[in-house]
ZAZAKE-773734 format. One line per 4 residues: number of its first residue (from 0); their letters; for each residue y, x, z of N, C-alpha, C. Coordinates in steps of 0.2 Angstrom, whole numbers, plus 5000, padded with zeros to 4 digits. Example, Ala and Ser with C-alpha at 12.3 -4.5 7.8 and 13.67 -1.06 7.14 Angstrom:
2
0) AS) 4972:5066:5039:4978:5062:5039:4984:5066:5039 ~ 4989:5064:5035:4995:5068:5036:5000:5064:5039
% end
This chain:
283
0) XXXX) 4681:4380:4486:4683:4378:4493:4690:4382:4495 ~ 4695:4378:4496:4701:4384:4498:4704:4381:4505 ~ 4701:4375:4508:4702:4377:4517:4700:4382:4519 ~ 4704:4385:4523:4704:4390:4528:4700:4389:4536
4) XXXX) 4704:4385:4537:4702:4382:4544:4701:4377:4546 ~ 4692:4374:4551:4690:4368:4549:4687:4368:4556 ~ 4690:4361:4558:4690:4361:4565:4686:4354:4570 ~ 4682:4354:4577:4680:4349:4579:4674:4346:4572
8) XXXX) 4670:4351:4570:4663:4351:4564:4656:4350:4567 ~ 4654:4348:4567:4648:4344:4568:4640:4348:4569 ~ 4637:4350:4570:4631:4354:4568:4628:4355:4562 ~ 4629:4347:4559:4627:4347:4551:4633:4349:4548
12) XXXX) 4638:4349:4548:4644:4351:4546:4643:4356:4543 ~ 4644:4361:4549:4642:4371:4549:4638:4372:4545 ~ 4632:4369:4545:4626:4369:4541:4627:4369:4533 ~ 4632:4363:4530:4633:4362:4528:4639:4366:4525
16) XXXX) 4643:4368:4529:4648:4374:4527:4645:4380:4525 ~ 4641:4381:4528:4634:4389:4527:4633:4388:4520 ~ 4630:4381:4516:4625:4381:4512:4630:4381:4505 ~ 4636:4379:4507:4643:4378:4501:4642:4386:4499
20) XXXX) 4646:4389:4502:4648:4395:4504:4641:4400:4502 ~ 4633:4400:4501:4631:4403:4500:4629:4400:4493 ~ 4630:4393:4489:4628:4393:4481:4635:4394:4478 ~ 4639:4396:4482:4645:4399:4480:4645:4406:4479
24) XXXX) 4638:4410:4480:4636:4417:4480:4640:4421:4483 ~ 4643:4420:4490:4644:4422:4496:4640:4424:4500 ~ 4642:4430:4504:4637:4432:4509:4640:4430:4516 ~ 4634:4426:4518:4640:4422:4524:4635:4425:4530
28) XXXX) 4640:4427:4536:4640:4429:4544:4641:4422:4548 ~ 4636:4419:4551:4640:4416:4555:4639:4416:4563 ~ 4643:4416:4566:4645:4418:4575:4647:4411:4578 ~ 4642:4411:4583:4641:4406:4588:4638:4409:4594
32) XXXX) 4638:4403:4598:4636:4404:4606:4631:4399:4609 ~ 4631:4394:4604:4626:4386:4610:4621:4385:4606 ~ 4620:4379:4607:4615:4376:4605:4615:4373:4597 ~ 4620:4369:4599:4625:4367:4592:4623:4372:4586
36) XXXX) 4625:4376:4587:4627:4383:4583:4624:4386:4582 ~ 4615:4386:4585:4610:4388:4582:4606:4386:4574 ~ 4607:4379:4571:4604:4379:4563:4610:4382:4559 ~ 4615:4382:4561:4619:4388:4555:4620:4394:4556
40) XXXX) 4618:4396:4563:4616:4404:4562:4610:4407:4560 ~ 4605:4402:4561:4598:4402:4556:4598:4403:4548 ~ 4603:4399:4547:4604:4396:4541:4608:4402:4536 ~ 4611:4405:4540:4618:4412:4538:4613:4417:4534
44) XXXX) 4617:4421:4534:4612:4426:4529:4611:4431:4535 ~ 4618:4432:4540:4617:4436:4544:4621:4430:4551 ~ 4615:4429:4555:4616:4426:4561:4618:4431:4567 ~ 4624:4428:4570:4626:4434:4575:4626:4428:4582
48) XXXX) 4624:4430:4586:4624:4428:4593:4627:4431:4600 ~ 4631:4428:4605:4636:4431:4610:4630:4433:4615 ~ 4631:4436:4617:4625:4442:4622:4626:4440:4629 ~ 4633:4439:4631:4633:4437:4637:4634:4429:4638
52) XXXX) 4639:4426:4634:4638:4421:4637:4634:4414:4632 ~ 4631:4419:4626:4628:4412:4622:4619:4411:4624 ~ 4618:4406:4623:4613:4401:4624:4606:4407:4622 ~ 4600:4405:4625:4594:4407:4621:4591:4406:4618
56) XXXX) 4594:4401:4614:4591:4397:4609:4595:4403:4600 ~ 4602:4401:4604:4605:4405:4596:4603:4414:4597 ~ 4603:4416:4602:4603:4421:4602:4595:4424:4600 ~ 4589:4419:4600:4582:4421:4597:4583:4417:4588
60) XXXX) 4588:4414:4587:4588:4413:4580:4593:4417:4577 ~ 4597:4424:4580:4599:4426:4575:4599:4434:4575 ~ 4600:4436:4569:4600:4442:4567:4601:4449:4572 ~ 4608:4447:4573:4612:4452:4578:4614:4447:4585
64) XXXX) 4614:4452:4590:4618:4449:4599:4622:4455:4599 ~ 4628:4451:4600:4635:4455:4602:4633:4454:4612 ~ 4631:4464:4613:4630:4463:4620:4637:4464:4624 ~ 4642:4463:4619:4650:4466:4623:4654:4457:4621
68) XXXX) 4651:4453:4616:4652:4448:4615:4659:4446:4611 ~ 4660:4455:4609:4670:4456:4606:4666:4455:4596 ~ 4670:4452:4595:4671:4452:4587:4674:4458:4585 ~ 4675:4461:4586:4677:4470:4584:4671:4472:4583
72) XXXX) 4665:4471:4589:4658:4474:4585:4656:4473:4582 ~ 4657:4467:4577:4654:4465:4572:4657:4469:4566 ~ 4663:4471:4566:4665:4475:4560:4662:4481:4560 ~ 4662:4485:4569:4659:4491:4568:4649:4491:4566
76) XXXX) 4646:4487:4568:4641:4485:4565:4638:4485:4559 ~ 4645:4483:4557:4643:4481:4548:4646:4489:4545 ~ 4650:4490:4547:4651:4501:4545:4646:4504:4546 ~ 4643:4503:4554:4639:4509:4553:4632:4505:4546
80) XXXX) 4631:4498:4548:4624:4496:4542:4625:4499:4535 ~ 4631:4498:4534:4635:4500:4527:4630:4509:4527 ~ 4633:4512:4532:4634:4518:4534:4626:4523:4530 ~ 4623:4519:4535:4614:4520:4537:4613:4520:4527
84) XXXX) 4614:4512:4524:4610:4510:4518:4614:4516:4513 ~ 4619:4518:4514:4620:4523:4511:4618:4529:4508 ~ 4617:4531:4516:4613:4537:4517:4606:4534:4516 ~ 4602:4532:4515:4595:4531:4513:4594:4530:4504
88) XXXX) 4602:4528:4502:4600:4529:4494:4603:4538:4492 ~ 4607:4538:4495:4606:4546:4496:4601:4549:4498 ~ 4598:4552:4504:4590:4553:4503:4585:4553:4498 ~ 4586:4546:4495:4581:4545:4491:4582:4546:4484
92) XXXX) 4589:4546:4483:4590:4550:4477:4589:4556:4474 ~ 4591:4559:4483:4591:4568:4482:4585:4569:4481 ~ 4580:4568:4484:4574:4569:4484:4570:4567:4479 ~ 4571:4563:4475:4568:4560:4467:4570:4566:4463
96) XXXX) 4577:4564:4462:4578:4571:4456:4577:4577:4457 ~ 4577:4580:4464:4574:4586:4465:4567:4587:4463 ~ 4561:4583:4465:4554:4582:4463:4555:4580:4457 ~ 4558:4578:4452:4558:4576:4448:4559:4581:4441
100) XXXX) 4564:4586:4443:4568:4592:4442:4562:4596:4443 ~ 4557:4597:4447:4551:4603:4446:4547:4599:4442 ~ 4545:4594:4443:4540:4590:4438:4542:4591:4431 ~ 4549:4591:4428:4551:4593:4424:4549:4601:4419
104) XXXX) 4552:4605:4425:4551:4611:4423:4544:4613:4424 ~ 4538:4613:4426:4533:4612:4424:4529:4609:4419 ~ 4532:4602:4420:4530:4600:4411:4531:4603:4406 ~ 4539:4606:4405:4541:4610:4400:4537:4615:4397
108) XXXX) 4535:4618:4404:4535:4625:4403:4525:4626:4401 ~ 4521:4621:4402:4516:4618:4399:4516:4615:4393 ~ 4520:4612:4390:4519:4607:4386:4522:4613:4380 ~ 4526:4616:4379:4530:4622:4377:4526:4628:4377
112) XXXX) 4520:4629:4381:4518:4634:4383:4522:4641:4383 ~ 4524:4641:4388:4528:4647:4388:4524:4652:4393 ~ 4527:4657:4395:4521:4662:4397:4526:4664:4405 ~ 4529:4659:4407:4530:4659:4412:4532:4652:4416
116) XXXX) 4530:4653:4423:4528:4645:4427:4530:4646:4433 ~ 4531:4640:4438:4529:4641:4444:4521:4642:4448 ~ 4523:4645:4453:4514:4645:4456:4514:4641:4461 ~ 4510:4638:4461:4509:4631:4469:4512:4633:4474
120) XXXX) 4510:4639:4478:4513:4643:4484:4522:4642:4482 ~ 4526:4642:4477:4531:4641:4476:4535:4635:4475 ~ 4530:4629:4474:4531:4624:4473:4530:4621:4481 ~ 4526:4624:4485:4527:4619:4490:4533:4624:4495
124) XXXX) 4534:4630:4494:4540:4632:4498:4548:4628:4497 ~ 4548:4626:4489:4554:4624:4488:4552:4615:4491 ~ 4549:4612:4493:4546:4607:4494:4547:4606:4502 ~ 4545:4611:4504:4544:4611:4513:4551:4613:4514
128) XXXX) 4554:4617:4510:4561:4622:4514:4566:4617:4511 ~ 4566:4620:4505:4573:4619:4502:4575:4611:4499 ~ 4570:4607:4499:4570:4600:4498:4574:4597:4506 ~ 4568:4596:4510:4569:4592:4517:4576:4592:4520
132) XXXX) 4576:4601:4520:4581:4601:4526:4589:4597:4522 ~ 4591:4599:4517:4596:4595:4515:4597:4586:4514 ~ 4590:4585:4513:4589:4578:4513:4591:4576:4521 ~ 4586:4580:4527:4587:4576:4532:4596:4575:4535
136) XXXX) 4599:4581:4532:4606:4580:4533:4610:4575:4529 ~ 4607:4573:4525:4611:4567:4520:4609:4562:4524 ~ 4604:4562:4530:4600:4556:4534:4609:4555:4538 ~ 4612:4557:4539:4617:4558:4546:4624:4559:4543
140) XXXX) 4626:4558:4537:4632:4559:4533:4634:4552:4536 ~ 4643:4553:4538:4645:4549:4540:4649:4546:4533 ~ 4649:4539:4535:4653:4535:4527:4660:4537:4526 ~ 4662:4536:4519:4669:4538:4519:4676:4532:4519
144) XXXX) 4681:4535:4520:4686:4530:4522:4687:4523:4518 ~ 4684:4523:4513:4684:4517:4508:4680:4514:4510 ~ 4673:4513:4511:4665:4512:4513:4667:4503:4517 ~ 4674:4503:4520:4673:4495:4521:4677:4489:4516
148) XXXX) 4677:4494:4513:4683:4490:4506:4677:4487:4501 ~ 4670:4490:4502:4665:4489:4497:4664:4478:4497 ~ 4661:4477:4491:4662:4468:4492:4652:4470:4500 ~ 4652:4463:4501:4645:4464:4502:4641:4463:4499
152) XXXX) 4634:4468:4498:4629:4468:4495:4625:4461:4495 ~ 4622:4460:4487:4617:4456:4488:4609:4457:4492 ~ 4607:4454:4496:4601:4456:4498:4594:4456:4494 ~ 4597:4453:4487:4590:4456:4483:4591:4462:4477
156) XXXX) 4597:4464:4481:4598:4470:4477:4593:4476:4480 ~ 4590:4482:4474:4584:4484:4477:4588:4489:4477 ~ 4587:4494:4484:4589:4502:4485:4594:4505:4479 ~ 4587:4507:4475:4589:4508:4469:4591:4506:4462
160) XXXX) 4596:4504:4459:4596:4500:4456:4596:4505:4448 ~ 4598:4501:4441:4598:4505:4438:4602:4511:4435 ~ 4609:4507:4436:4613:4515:4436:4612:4521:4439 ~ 4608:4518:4447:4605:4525:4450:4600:4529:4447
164) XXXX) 4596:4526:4445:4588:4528:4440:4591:4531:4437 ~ 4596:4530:4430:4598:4533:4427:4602:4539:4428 ~ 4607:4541:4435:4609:4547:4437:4604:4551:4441 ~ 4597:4550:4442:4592:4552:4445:4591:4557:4440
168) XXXX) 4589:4552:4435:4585:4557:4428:4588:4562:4424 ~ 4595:4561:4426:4603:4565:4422:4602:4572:4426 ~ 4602:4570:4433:4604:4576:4435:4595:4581:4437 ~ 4591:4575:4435:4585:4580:4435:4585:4585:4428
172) XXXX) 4588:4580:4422:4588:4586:4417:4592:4592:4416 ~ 4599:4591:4420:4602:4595:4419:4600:4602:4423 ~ 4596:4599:4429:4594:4606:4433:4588:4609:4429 ~ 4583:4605:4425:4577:4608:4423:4580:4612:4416
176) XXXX) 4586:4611:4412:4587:4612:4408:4593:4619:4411 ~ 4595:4619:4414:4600:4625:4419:4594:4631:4421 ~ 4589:4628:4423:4583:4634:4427:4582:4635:4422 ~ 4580:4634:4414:4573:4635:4409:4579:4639:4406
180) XXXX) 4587:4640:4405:4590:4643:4403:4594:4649:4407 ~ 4592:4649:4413:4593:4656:4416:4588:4660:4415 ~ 4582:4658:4411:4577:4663:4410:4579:4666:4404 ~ 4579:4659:4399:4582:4663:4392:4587:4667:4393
184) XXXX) 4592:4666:4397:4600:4671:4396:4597:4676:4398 ~ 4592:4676:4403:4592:4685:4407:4588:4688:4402 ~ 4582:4686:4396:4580:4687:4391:4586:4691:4386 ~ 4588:4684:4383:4591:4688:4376:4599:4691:4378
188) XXXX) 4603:4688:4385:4606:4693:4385:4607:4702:4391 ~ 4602:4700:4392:4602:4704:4399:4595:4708:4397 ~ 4591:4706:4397:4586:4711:4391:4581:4709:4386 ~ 4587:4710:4381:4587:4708:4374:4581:4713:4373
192) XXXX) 4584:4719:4373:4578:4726:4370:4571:4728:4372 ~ 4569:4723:4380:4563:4724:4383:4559:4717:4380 ~ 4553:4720:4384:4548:4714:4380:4548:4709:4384 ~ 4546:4705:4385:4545:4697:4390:4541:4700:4396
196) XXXX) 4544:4700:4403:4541:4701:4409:4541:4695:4410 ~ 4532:4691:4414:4532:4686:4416:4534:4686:4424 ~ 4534:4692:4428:4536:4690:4432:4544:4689:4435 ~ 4547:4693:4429:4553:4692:4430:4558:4685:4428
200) XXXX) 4553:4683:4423:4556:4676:4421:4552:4670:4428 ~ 4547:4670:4429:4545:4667:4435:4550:4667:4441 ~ 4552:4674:4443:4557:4675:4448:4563:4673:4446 ~ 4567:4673:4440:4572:4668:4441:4572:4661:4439
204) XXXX) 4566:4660:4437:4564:4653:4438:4566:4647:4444 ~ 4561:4653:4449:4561:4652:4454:4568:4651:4458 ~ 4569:4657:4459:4578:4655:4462:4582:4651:4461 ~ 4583:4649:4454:4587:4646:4450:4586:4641:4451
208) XXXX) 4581:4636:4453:4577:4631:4453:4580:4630:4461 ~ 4579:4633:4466:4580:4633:4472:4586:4632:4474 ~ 4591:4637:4469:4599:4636:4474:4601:4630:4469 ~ 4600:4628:4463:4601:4622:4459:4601:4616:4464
212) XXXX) 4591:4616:4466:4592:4610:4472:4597:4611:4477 ~ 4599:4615:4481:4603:4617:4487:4608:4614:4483 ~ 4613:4615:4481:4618:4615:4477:4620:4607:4476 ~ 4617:4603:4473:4612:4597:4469:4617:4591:4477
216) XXXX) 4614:4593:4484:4615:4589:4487:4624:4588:4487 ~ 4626:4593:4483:4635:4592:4485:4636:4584:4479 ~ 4633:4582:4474:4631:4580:4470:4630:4569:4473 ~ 4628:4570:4478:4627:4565:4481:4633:4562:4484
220) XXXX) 4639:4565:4485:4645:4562:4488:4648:4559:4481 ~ 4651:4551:4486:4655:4545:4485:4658:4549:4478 ~ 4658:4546:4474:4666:4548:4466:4671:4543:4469 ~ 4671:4541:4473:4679:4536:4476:4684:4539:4478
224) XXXX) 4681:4546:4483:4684:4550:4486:4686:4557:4482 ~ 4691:4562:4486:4691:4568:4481:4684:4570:4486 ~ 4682:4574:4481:4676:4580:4483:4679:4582:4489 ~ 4682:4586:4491:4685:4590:4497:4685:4586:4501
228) XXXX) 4684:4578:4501:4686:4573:4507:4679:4569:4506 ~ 4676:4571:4503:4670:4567:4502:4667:4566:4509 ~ 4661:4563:4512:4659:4562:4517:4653:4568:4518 ~ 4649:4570:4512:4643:4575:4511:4648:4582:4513
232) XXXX) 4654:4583:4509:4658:4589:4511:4658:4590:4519 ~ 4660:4587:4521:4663:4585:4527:4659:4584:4531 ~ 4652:4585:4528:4646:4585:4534:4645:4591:4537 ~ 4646:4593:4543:4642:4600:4545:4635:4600:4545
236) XXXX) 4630:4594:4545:4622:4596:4544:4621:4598:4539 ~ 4625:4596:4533:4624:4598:4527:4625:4606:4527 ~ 4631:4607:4530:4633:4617:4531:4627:4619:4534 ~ 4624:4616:4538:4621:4620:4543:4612:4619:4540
240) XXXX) 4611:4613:4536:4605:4614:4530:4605:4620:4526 ~ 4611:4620:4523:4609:4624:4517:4611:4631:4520 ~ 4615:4633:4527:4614:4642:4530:4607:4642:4531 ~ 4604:4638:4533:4597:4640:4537:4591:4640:4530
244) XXXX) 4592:4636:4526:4590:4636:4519:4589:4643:4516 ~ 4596:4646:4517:4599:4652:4510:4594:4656:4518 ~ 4595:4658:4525:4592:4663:4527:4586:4663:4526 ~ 4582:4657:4524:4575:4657:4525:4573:4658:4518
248) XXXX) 4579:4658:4512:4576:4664:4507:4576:4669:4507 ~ 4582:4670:4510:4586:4680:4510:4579:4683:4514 ~ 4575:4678:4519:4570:4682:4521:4563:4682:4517 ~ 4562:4678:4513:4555:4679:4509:4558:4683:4505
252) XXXX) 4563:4684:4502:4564:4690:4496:4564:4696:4502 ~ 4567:4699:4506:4568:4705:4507:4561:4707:4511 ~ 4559:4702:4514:4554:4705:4521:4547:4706:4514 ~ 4544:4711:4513:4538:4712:4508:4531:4708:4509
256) XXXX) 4530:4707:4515:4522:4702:4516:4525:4695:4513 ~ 4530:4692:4515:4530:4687:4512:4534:4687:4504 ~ 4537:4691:4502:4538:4692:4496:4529:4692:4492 ~ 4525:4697:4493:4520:4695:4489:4518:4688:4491
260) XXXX) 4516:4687:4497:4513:4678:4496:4516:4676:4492 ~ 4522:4676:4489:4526:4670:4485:4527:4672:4477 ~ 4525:4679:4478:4522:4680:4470:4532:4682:4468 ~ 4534:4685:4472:4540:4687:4471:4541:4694:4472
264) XXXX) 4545:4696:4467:4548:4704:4465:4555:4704:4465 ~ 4558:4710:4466:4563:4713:4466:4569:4711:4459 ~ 4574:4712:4460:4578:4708:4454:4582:4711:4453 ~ 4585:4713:4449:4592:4716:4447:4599:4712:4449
268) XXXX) 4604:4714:4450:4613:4714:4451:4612:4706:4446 ~ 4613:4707:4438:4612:4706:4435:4607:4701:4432 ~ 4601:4700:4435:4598:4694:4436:4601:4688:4441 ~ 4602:4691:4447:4605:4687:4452:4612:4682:4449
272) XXXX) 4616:4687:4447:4623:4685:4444:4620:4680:4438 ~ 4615:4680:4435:4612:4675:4428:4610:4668:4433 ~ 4604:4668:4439:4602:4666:4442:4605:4659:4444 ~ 4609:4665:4448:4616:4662:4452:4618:4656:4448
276) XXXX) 4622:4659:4444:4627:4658:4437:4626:4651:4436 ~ 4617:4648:4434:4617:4643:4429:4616:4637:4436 ~ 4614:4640:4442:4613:4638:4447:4617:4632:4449 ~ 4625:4636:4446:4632:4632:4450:4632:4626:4444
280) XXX) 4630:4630:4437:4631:4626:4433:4629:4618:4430 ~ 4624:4617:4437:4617:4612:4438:4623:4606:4441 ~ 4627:4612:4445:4632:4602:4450:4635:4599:4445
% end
């Protein structure tokens, strides 16, 4: 169909304009105001209705009411919609690979029998702390300056689809595989000549595992954009997730009552720096 503009259309027209346009796998909007206008904003994939002066017929058959009645809203609409579904595949990305990244290193460390693990008490801090608050800042990431350039989505496309599954499971190996080797390096290179401390390998387990997830969320931003211009970069929830994150470790490591709850000890320069190290290594 390459008319552009199609004028004095009938009710069955539009209708019949709607149903071209969508076996043509098109996502069609359409915007009315009477009565007329209501079987093809039914009919649209997204029905938009005028707030002030359209009919209430069209306005309970369709999707969206323009309450300012400007077609400008409709583009900002469809940004912030864009905006929203974005960040929910985010969330739910971060959040899968992170849980999936512990479920990982557990498995390993079981299946492997190694003679050091997480302890539940550590599994549900890195869950309540260091999981959430990052996520719920990816909830409120603004979109990037490309984000209405994208085609429209199909509606039965699901959340997730598969290239996302597959970067889910990538970056949960690379972290499970980054933490189970910060324990080995502080081992054979950092103390090669002592014998296997379980708690010291547990403790950097643990960290390693923690500032990886922390970390992890930079990981989430758009590749269309440069990193430094990214939308996640440029979030301050995100800055102010992961300070309040890192203070609420710096407090279980130094304060000692909750360092025992957590089945955590003291660490060397040189643990920290290994830690750290594979930590960055995980983005």
């Amino acid at each position: 169909m390459e008319t552009v503009v199609f004028a004095r259309v009938t009710p069955k027209q539009k209708i019949d304009l709607v149903t071209l346009l969508q076996e043509s796998n098109y996502i069609v909007g359409m915007t009315g105001d009477g009565v007329n206008d209501a079987p093809a904003i039914k009919k649209a994939d997204i029905g938009i209705a005028m707030g002030l002066r359209g009919t209430q017929v069209a306005q309970e058959v369709s999707d969206m009411v323009l309450k300012d009645d400007s077609f400008t809203s409709i583009v900002v609409a469809i940004k912030q919609g864009r905006i929203i579904f974005e960040n929910i595949k985010k969330f739910v990305a971060y959040l899968l690979s992170c849980n999936l990244s512990e479920l990982f290193v557990v498995a390993f460390s079981s299946v492997l029998n190694l003679h050091f693990a997480l302890v539940p008490l550590q599994i549900l801090f890195i869950n309540l702390v260091t999981d959430v608050l990052p996520a719920l800042a990816l909830g409120v990431t603004e979109g990037n300056d490309l984000i209405m350039k994208d085609k429209p989505r199909n509606p039965d496309t699901p959340i997730l689809d598969n290239k996302q599954w597959r970067a889910i499971f990538t970056y949960a190996a690379v972290i499970t595989f980054c933490v189970l080797g910060a324990v080995f390096a502080s081992h054979y290179l950092y103390h090669q000549t002592e014998l296997w401390n379980p708690q010291l390998c547990n403790n950097i387990l643990f960290f390693t595992l923690v500032f990886s997830q922390l970390w992890h969320v930079f990981n989430m931003a758009s590749a269309k954009v440069a990193f430094f211009k990214s939308e996640v970069v440029k979030n301050k929830y995100v800055w102010y997730a992961l300070a309040v994150c890192i203070v609420l470790v710096s407090t279980v490591y130094f304060i000692q009552p909750l360092r025992n709850i957590l089945s955590i000890y003291a660490m060397s320069a040189g643990d920290w720096i290994i830690s750290l190290g594979f930590s960055f290594l995980s983005c």
